[in-house]
N, C-alpha and C positions, 0 to 999 in steps of 0.2 A: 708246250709252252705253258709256264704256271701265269697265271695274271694275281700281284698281288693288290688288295685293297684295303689301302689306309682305315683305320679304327675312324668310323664316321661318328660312332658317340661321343665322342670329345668335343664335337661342334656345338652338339643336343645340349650337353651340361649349361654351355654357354647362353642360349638361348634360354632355356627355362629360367638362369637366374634372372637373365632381362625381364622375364613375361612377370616373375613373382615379383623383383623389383619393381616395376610399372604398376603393378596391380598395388603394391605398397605405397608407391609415392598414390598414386591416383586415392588408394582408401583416407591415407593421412589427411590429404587434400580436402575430400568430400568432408572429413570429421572438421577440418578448419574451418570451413563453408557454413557447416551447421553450427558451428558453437561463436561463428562470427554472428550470424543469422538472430542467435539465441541471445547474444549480448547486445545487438541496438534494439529485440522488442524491450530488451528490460529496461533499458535507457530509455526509449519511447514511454513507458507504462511508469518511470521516474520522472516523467516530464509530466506526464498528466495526473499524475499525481502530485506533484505539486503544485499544479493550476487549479484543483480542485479543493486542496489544503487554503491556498490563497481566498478562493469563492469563498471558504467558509469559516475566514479568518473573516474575511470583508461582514458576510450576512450577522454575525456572532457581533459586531465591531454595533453595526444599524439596530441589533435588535437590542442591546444593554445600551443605546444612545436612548431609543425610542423608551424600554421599561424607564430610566431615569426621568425621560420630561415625563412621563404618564404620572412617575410617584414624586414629582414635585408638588410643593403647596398648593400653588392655586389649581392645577388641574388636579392634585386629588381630590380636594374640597371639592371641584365640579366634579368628578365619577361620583362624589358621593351623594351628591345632589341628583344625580341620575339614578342612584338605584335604590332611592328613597329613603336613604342611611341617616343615621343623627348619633352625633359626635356624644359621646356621654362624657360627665363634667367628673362624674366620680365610679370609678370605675372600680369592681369588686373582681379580684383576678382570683385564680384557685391555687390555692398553697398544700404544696406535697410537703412530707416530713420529708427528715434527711437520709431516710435509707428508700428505696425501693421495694415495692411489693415484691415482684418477681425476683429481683437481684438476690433476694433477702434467705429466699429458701434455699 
């Protein structure tokens, strides 16, 4: 009596495509995971960054408020009275010709 038996690799094909399929969805997956991952630190690192943009828009904002009263009249006349300064009436400033030394060569 012969026993005959069905070609069993035909099942095998089947199977391997599922396992490479799975292993594909599953890699796909993993890269979506990291690159979702990768897009809220940058959004995070856009957020603090802009709060930090803001800090030093603010300190920038306090510190040209402050240089302006410092260089107004009466509190300059006071700094100058503090650092034993005197206002000259006639003041002799230095005058360059019209071309520059260094430009010039």
């Amino acid at each position: 009596m012969t026993i005959i038996q069905p070609n069993n690799r035909a099942g095998r094909g089947w199977v391997v495509a599922f396992v490479v399929l799975a292993i594909a969805v599953g890699g796909a997956a993993l890269i979506l995971v990291v690159q979702y991952n990768k897009l809220v630190d940058v959004s995070h690192a856009l957020t603090n960054g802009k709060e930090t943009l803001k800090n030093i828009e603010t300190e920038n904002a306090e510190l040209t408020d402050r240089t302006f009263n410092l260089l107004q009249g009466q509190s300059l006349d006071k700094l100058a009275s503090d650092y034993s300064l005197v206002k000259d009436k006639n003041p002799h400033y230095l005058n360059i010709g019209k071309t520059w030394a260094l430009a010039s060569q």
